[in-house]
KEGUSE-651595 format. One record per residue (C-alpha): residue number from 1; residue in three letters; x, y, z. Coordinates in Angstrom, 3 decimals, padded with zeros to 6 digits. Each point is the difference from the previous one (the first is absolute). Layout:
nr; rest; xx; yy; zz
NUM; ALA; X; Y; Z
...
END
This chain:
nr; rest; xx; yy; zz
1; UNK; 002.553; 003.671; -029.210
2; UNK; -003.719; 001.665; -000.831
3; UNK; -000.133; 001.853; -003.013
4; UNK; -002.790; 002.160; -000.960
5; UNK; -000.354; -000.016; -003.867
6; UNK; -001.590; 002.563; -001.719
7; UNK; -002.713; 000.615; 002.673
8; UNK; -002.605; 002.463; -001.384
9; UNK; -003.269; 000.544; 002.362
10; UNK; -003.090; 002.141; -000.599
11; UNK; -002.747; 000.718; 001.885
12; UNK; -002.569; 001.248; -002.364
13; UNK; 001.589; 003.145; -001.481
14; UNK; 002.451; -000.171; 002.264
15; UNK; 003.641; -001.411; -001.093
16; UNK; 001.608; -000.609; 003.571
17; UNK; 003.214; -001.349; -001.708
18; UNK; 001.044; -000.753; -003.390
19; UNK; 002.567; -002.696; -001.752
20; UNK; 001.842; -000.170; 003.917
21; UNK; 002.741; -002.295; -000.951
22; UNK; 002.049; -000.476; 003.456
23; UNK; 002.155; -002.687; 001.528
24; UNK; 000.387; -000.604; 003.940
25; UNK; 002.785; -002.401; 000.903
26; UNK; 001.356; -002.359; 002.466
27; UNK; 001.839; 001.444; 002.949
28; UNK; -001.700; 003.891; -000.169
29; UNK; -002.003; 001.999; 001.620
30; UNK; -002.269; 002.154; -002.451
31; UNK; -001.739; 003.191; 001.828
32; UNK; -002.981; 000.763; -002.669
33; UNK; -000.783; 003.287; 000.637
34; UNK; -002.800; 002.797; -001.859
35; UNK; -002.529; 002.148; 000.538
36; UNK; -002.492; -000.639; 001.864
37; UNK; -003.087; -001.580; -002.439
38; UNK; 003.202; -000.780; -002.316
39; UNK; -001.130; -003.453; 000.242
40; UNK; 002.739; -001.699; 002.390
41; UNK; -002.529; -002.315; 001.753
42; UNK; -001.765; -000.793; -003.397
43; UNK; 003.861; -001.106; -001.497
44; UNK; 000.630; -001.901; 003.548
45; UNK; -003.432; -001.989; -000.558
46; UNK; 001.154; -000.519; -003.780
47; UNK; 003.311; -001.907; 000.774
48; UNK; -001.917; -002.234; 002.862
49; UNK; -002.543; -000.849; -002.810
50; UNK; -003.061; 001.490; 002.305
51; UNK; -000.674; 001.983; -003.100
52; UNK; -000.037; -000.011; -003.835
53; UNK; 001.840; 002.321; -002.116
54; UNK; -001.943; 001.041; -003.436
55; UNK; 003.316; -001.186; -001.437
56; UNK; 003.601; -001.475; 000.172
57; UNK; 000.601; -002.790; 002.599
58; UNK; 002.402; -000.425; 003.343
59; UNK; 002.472; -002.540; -000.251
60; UNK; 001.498; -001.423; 003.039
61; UNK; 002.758; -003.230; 000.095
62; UNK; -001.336; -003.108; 000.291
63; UNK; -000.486; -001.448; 003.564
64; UNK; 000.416; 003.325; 001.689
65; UNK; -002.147; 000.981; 002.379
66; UNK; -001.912; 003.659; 000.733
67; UNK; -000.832; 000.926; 002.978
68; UNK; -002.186; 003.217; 000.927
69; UNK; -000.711; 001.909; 002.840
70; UNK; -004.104; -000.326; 000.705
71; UNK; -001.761; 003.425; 000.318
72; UNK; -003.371; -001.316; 001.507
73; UNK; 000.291; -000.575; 003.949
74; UNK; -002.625; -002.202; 000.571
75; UNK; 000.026; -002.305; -002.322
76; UNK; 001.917; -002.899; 002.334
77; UNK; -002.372; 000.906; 002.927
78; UNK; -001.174; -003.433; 000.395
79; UNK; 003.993; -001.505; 000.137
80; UNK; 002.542; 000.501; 002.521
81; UNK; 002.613; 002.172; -000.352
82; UNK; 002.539; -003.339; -000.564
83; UNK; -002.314; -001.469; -002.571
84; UNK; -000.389; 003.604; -001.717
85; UNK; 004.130; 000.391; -000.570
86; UNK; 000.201; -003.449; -001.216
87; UNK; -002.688; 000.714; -002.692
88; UNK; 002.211; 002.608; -001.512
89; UNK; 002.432; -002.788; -001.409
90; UNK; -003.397; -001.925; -001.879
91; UNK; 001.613; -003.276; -001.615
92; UNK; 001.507; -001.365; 003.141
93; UNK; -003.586; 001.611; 002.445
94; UNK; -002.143; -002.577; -002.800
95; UNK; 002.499; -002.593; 000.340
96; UNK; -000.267; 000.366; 003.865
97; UNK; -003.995; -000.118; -000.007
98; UNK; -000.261; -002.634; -002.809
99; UNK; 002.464; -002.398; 002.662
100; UNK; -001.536; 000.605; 003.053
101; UNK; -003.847; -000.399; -001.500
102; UNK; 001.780; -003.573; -000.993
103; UNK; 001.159; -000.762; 003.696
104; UNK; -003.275; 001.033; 001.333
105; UNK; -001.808; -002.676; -001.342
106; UNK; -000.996; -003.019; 001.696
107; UNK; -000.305; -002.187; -003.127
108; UNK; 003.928; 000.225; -001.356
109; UNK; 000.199; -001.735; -003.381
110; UNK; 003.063; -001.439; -001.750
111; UNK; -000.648; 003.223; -002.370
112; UNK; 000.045; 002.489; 002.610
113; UNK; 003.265; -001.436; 001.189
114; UNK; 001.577; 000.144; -003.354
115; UNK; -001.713; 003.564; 000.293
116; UNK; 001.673; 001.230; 003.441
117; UNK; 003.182; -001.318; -001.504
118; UNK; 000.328; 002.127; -003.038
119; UNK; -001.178; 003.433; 002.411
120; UNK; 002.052; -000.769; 002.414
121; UNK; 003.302; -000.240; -002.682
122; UNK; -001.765; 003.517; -001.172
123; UNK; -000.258; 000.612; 003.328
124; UNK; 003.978; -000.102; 000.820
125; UNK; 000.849; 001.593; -003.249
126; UNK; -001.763; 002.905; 000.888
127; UNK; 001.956; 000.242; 003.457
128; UNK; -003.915; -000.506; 001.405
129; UNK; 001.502; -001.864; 003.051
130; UNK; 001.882; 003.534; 000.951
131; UNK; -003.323; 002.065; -000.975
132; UNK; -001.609; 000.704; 003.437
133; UNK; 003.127; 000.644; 001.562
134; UNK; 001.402; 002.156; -002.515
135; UNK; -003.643; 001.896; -000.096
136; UNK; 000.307; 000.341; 003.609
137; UNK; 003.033; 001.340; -000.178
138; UNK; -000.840; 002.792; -002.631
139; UNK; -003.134; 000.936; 002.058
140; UNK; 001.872; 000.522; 003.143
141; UNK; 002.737; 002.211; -001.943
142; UNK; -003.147; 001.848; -001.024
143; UNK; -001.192; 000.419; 003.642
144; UNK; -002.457; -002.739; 000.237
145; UNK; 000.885; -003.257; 002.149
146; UNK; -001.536; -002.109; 002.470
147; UNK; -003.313; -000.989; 000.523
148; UNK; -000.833; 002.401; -003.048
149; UNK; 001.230; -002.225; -002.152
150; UNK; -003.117; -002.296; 000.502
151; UNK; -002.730; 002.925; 000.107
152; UNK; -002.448; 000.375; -002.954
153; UNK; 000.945; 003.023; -002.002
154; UNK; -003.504; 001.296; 001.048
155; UNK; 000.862; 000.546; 003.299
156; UNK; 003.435; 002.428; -001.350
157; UNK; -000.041; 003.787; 000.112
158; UNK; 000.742; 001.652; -003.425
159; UNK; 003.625; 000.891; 000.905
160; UNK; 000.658; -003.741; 000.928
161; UNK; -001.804; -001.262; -003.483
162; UNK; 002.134; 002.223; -001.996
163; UNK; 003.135; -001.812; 001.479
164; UNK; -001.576; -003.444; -000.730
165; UNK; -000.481; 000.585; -003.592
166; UNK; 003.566; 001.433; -000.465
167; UNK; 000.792; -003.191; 001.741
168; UNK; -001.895; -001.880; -002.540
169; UNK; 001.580; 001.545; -003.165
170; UNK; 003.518; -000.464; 001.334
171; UNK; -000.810; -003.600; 001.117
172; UNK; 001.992; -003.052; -001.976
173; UNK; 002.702; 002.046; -001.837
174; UNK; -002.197; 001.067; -003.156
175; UNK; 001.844; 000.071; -003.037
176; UNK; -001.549; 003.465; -000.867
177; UNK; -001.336; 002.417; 002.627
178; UNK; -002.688; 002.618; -000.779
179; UNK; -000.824; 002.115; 002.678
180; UNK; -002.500; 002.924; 000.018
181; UNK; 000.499; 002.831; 002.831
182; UNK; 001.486; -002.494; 002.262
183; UNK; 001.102; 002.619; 002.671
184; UNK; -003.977; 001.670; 000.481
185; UNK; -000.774; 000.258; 003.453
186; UNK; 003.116; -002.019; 001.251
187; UNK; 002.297; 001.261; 003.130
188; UNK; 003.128; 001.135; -000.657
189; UNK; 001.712; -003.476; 001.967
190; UNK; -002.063; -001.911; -002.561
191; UNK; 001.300; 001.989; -003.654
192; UNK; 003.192; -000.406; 001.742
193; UNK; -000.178; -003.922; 000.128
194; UNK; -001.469; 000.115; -003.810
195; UNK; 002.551; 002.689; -001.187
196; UNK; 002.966; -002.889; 001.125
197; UNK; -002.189; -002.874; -001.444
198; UNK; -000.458; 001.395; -003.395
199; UNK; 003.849; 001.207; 000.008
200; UNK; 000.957; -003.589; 000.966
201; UNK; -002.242; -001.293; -002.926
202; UNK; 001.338; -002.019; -002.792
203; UNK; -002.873; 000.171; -002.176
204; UNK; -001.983; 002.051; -001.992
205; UNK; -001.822; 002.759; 001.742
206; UNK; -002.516; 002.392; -001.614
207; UNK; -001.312; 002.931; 002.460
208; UNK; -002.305; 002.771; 000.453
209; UNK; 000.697; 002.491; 002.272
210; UNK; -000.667; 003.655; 001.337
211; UNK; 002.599; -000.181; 002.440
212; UNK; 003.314; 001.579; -001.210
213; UNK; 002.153; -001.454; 002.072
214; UNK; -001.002; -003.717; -000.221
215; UNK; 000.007; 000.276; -003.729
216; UNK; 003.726; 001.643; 000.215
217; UNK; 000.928; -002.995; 002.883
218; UNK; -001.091; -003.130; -002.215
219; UNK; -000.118; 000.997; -003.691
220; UNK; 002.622; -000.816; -002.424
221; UNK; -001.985; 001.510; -002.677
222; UNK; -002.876; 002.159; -000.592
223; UNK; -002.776; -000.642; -002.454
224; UNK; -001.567; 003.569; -001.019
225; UNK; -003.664; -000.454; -001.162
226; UNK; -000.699; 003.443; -002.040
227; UNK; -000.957; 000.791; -003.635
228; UNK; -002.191; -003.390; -000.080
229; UNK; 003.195; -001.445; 000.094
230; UNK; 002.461; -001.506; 002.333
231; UNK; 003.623; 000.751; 000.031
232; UNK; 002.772; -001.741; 002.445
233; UNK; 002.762; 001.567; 001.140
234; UNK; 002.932; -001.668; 002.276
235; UNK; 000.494; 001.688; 003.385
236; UNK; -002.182; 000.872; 002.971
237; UNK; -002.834; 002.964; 000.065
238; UNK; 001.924; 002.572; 001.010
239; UNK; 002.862; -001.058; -003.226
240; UNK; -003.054; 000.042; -002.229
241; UNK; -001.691; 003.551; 001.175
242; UNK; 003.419; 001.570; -000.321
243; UNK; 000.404; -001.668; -003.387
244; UNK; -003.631; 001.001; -001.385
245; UNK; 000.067; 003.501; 001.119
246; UNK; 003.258; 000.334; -001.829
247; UNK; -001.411; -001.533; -003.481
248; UNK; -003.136; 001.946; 000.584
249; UNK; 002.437; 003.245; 000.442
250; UNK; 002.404; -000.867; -003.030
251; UNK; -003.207; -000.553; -001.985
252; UNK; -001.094; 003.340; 000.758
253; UNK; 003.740; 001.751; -000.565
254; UNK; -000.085; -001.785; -003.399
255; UNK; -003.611; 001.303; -000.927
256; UNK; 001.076; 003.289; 000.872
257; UNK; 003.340; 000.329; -001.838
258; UNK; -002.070; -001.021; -002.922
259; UNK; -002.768; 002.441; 000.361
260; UNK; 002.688; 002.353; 000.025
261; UNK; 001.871; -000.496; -003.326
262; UNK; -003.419; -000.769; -001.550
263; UNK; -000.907; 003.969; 000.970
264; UNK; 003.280; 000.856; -001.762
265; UNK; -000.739; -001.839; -003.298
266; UNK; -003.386; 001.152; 000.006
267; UNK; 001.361; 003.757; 000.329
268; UNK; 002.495; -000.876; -002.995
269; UNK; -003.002; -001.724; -002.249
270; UNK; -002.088; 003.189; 001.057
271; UNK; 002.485; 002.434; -001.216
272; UNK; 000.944; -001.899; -003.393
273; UNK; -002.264; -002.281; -000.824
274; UNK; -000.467; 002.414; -003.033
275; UNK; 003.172; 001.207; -000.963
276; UNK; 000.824; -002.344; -003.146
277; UNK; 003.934; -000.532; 001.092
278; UNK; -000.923; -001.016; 003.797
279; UNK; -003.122; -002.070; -001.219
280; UNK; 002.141; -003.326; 000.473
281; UNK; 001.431; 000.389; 002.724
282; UNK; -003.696; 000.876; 001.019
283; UNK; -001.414; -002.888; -000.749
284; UNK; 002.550; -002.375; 001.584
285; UNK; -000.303; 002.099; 003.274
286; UNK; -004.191; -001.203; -000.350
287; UNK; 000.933; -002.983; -000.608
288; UNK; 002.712; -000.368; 002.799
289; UNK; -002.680; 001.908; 002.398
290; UNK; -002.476; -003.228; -000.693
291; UNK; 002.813; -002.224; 001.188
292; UNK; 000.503; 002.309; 003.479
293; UNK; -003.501; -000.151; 000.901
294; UNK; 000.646; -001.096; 003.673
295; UNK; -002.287; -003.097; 001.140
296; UNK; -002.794; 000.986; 002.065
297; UNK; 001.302; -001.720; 003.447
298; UNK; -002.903; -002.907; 000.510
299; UNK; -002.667; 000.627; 002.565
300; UNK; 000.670; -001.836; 003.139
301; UNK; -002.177; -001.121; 002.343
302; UNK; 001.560; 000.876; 002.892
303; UNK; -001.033; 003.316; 001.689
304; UNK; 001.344; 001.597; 003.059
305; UNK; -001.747; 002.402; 002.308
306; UNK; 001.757; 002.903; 001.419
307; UNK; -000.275; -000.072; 003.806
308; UNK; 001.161; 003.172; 002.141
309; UNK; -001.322; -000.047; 003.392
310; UNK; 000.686; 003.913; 001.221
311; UNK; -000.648; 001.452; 004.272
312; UNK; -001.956; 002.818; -000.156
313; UNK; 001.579; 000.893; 003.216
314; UNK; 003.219; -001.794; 001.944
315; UNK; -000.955; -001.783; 003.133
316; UNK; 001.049; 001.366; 003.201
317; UNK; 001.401; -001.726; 003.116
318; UNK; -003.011; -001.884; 001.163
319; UNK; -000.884; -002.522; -002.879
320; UNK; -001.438; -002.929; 001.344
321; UNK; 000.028; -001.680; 003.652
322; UNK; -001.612; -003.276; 001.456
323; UNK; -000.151; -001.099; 003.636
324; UNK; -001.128; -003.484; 000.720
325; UNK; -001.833; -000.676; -002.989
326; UNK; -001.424; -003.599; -000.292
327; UNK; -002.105; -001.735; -002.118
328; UNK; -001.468; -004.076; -000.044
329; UNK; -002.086; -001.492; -002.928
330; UNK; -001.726; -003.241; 000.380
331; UNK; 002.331; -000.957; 003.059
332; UNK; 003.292; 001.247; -002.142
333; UNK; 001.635; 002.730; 001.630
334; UNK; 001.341; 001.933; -002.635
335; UNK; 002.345; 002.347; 002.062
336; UNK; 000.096; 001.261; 003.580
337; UNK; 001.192; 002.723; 002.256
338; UNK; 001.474; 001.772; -003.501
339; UNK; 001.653; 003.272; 000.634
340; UNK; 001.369; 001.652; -002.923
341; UNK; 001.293; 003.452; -000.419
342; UNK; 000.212; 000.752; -003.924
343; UNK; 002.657; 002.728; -000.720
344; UNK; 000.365; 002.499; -002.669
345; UNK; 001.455; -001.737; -002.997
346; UNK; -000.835; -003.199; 000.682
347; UNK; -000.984; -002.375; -002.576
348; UNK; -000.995; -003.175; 001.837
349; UNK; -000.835; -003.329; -001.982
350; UNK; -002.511; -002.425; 002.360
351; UNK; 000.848; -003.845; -000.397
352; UNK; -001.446; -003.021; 001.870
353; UNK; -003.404; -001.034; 000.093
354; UNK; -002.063; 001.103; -002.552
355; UNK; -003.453; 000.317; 001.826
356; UNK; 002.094; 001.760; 002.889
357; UNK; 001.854; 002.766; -002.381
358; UNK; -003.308; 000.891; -002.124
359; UNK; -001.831; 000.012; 003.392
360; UNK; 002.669; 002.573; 000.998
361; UNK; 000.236; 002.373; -002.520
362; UNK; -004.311; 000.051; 000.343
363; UNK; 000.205; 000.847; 003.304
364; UNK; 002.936; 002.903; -000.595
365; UNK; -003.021; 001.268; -002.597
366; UNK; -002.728; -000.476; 002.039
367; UNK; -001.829; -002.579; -001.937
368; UNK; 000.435; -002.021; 003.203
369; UNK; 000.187; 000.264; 003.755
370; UNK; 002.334; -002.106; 001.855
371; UNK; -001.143; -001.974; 002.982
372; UNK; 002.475; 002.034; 002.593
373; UNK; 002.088; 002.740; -000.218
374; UNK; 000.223; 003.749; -002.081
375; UNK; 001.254; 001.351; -003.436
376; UNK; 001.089; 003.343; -000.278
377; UNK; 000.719; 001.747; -003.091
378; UNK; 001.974; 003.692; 000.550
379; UNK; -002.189; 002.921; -001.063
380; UNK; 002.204; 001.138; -003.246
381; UNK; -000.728; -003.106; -001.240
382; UNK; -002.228; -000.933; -002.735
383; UNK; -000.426; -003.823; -001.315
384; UNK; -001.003; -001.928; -003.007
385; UNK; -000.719; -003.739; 000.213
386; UNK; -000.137; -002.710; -003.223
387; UNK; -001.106; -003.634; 001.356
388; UNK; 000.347; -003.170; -001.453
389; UNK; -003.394; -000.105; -000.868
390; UNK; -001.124; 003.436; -001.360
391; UNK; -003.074; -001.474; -001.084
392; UNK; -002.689; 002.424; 001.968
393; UNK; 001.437; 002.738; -001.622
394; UNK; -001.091; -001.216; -003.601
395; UNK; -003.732; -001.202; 000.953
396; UNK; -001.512; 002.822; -001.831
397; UNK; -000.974; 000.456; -003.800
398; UNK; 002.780; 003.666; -000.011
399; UNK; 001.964; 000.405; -003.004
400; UNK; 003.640; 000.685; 001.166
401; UNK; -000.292; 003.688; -000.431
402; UNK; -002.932; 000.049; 002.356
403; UNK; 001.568; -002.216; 002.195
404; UNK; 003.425; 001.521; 000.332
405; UNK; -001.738; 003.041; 000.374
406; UNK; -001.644; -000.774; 003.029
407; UNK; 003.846; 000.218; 001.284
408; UNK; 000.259; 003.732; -000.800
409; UNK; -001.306; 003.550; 000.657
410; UNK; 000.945; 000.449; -003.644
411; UNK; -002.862; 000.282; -002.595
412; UNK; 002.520; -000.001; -002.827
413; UNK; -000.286; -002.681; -001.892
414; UNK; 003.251; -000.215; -001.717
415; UNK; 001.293; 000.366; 002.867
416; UNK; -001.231; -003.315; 001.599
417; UNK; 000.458; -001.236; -004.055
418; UNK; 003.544; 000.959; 000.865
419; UNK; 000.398; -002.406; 002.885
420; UNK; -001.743; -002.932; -002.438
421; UNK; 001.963; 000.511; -002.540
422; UNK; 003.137; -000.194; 001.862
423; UNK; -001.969; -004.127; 001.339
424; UNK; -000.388; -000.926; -003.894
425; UNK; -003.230; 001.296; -000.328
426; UNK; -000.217; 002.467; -002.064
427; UNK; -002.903; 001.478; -002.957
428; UNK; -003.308; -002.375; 000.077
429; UNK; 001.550; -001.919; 002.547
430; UNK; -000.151; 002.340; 002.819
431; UNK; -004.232; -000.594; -000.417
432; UNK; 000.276; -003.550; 000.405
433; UNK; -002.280; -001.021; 003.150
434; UNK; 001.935; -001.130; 003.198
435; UNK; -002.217; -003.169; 000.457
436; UNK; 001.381; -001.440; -003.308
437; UNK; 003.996; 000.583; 000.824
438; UNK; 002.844; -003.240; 000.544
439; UNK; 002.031; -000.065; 003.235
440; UNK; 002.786; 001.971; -001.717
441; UNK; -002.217; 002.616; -001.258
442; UNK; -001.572; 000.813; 003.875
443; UNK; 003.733; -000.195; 001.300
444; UNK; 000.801; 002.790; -002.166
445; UNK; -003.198; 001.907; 000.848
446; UNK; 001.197; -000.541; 003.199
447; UNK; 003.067; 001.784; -000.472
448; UNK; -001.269; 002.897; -001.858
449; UNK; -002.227; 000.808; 003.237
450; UNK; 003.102; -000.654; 002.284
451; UNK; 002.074; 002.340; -002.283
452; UNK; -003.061; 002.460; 000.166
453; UNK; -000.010; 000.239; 003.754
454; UNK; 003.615; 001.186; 000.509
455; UNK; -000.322; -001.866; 003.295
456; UNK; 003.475; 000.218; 001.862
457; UNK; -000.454; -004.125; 001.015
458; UNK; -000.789; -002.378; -002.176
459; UNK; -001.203; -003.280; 001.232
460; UNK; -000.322; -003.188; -002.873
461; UNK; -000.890; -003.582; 000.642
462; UNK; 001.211; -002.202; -002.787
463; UNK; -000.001; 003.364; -002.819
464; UNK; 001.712; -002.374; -002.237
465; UNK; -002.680; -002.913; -000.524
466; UNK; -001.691; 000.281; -003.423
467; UNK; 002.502; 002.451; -001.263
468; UNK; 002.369; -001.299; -003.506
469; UNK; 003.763; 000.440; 000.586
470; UNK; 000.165; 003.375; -001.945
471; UNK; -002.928; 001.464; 002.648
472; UNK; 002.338; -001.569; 002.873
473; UNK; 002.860; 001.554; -000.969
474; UNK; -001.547; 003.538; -000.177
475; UNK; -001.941; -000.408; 003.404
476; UNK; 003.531; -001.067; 001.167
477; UNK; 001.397; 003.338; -001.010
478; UNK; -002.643; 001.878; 000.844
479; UNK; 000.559; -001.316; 003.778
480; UNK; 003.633; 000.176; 000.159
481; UNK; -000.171; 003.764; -001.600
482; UNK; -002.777; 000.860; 002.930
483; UNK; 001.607; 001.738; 002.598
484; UNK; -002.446; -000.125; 003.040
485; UNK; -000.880; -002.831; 001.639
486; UNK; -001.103; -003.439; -001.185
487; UNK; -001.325; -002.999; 001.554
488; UNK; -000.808; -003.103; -001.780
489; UNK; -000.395; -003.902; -000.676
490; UNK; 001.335; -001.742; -002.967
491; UNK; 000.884; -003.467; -001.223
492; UNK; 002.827; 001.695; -002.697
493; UNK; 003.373; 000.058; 001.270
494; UNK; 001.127; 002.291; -002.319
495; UNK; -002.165; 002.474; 000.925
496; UNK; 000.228; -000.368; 003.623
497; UNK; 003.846; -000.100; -000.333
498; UNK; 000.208; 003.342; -001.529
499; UNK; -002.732; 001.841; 001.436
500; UNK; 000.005; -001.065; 004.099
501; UNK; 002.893; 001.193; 002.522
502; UNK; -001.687; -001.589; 002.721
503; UNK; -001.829; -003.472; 000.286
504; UNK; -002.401; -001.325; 002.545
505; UNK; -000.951; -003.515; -000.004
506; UNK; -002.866; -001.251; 002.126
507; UNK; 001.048; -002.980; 001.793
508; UNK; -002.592; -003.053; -000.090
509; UNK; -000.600; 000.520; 004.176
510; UNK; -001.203; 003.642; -000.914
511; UNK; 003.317; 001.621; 000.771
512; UNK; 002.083; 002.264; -002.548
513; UNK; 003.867; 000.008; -001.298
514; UNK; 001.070; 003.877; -000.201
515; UNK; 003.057; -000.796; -002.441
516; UNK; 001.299; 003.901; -001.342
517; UNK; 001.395; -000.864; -003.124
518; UNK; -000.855; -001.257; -004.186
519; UNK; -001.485; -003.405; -000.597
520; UNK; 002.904; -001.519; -000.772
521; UNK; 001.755; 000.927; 003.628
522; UNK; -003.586; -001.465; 001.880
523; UNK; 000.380; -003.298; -001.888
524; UNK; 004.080; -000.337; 000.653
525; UNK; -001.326; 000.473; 003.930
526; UNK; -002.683; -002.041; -000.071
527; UNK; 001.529; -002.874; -001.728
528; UNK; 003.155; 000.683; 002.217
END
């Protein structure tokens, strides 16, 4: 068990939480969710000890061990990917090191063997014998085997890092397991593996998460950061959304019945407050209005956008065709010979490599040309594209009016104030420069502008990175509400299961799947 007790943090003026008084135990899997800036990360780093809290103090049993998943991706470069895993369980790494420093030496005293006796008892009582096996093991069920296994982390792409850090964390059976965005920029095969891992795990797990579905696939309860506080509920995500919205709603049915019979015994004070033979019953109708006063529902700090993507026009017959289209990076190819005929309605979700589908969707916009072959787009059609990296369009000192306005004929400023408002950004905000925003921020600027255009096909690559789960849900309505034509990357399954019909994966020789069908039906045939 860990048990934060009365955790209070402040950053200046700031009070991030207050008196959090919270228990996680054995044999669960917590899903802390907020906000984002709610102070998740901060709470993670907390109960790992990286960080202080101004006061209160985390409690965990005695000889139980934390592990954490490491955010920074090159700080094993100079180990091998083997050596990096097998640092993640730390007792039995500096038993390993201490024993083999003593067998290295040519000069082995009578104290060194008493020494290399007591490690290697350590040694066996920490399983150590099984270690590189078992590490092996866990890489290759991460995707990563062979002579890998033996290459300095240097020499790893990011995507490959990311696995050996989750590798890492989950390394040695830790008694408690804190893991921070585990699933960011994993494939789908991959949150699949860790979905059943963490299902299968006996002890206790603390996660952050954007992704929906993962949280709803290994949680057994949710801890809900909000109010400065954290409360935790028993169930999955989707058990505690249904459950909040409905205490948020009785809350307000309460408040309202109240408001109501305090207007009646106002009216009733109002009318005989001065005649002598009601002036009792006056005055215990004040006093009983006192006790009625509903309480003013606590601001959270959770916010959600309103995203409506609308077609200023339907597309016609001829949406988008490609003959032969190819494309090689750095040796790679990254597809071949691709002919696709997009058809009215379709809503197709991309999934393979992720330098191939990004490379895609720039060519379909033409912020690339591929190496062989055409793109065609049909002449009703009008297109709006949001990459993964939006970052040229917010290298400018604009405030958002000016820059969403760049998006418009309109001069109307509350007009384009309209569209801000509905991204969070509403009064002084909408004057706040572009250069100064957070990733969430520009990915809701980035759907105002695509709601703006009334283009009849969207194209997104990764929309949800950056975005809190309350701005994920509304993009996710806002794209299964658009009626046009959509096509799009994403790591979320939720959002790819309920949005897509039709999903194309690109194959690592540079050919492409066609599979018609949800998310769900691709992975039952893929699996097979």
């Amino acid at each position: 068990m860990i048990h934060a007790s009365n955790i209070t943090l402040r950053f200046g003026g700031r009070t991030l939480f207050e008196g959090v008084d919270v228990k996680f135990t054995g044999g669960n899997c917590y899903g802390l969710i907020g906000a984002n800036g709610a102070g998740k990360s901060t709470f993670m780093k907390i109960l790992s000890g990286d960080i202080d809290s101004t006061e209160g103090n985390v409690i965990v049993d005695p000889g139980k061990r934390i592990s954490t998943l490491k955010q920074d991706q090159f700080a094993y470069d100079e180990y091998t990917v083997l050596e990096t895993v097998l640092m993640g369980y730390d007792a039995l790494y500096k038993v390993m090191k201490e024993r083999d420093a003593i067998y290295a030496k040519e000069d082995f005293s009578e104290e060194d063997g008493i020494r290399a006796g007591e490690l290697e008892e350590e040694f066996s009582n920490m399983e150590g014998y099984n270690a590189e096996a078992d590490a092996g093991i866990m890489l290759a069920q991460v995707g990563l085997e062979g002579d890998v296994l033996q290459d300095k982390m240097a020499n790893l792409e990011a995507g490959q890092k990311i696995k050996v850090l989750l590798a890492q964390a989950l390394f040695g059976n830790p008694d408690i397991l804190l893991l921070d965005e585990p699933t960011n920029h994993l494939d789908h095969a991959t949150i699949q593996w860790l979905e059943d891992f963490l299902y299968n795990f006996k002890n206790t797990v603390i996660v952050i998460s954007h992704d929906r579905h993962f949280l709803n696939t290994v949680c057994t309860h949710i801890a809900d950061l909000d109010f400065k506080k954290i409360q935790v509920y028993v169930g999955n995500y989707d058990f505690w959304y249904q459950s909040s919205q409905l205490m948020v709603q009785q809350k307000r049915d309460s408040n309202k019945k109240a408001e109501q019979r305090i207007k009646e015994l106002e009216e009733f004070v109002q009318r005989f407050s001065a005649n002598a033979s009601k002036s009792k019953q006056a005055t215990s109708r004040k006093k009983l209005i006192e006790k009625l006063r509903p309480d003013e529902l606590p601001e959270s700090s959770r916010r959600a956008p309103y995203i409506a993507f609308k077609a200023g026009r339907p597309c016609g017959d001829i949406i988008l065709n490609t003959e032969g289209l190819s494309k090689t990076v750095d040796g790679k190819v990254l597809f071949k010979n691709l002919n696709l005929e997009v058809r009215t309605g379709d809503k197709i979700a991309w999934v393979g490599d992720s330098v191939a589908k990004s490379t895609l969707l720039e060519i379909f916009s033409g912020k690339q040309d591929p190496d062989e072959g055409t793109v065609t787009w049909g002449q009703t059609i009008t297109y709006d594209y949001m990459p993964s990296d939006n970052s040229e369009y917010f290298s400018n000192d604009m405030s958002l009016v000016e820059w969403l306005g760049q998006y418009t004929d309109s001069d109307d400023d509350n007009y384009i104030r309209g569209f801000l408002g509905r991204m969070l950004f509403s009064g002084e905000e909408a004057k706040k420069k572009v250069s100064v925003l957070s990733g969430g921020e520009k990915a809701r600027c980035m759907f105002s502008k695509m709601m703006l255009s009334e283009s009849n096909v969207l194209l997104f690559d990764e929309p949800t990175d950056h975005l809190d789960l309350e701005s994920i849900t509304a993009l996710n309505e806002g794209l299964k509400g658009y009626d046009q034509v959509i096509l799009f990357t994403s790591h979320d399954h939720e959002l790819t299961q309920t949005v897509a019909n039709r999903i194309i994966e690109i194959r690592e020789d540079g050919s492409i799947f066609d599979h018609f069908g949800d998310f769900e039906s691709y992975l039952k045939k893929r699996n097979g």
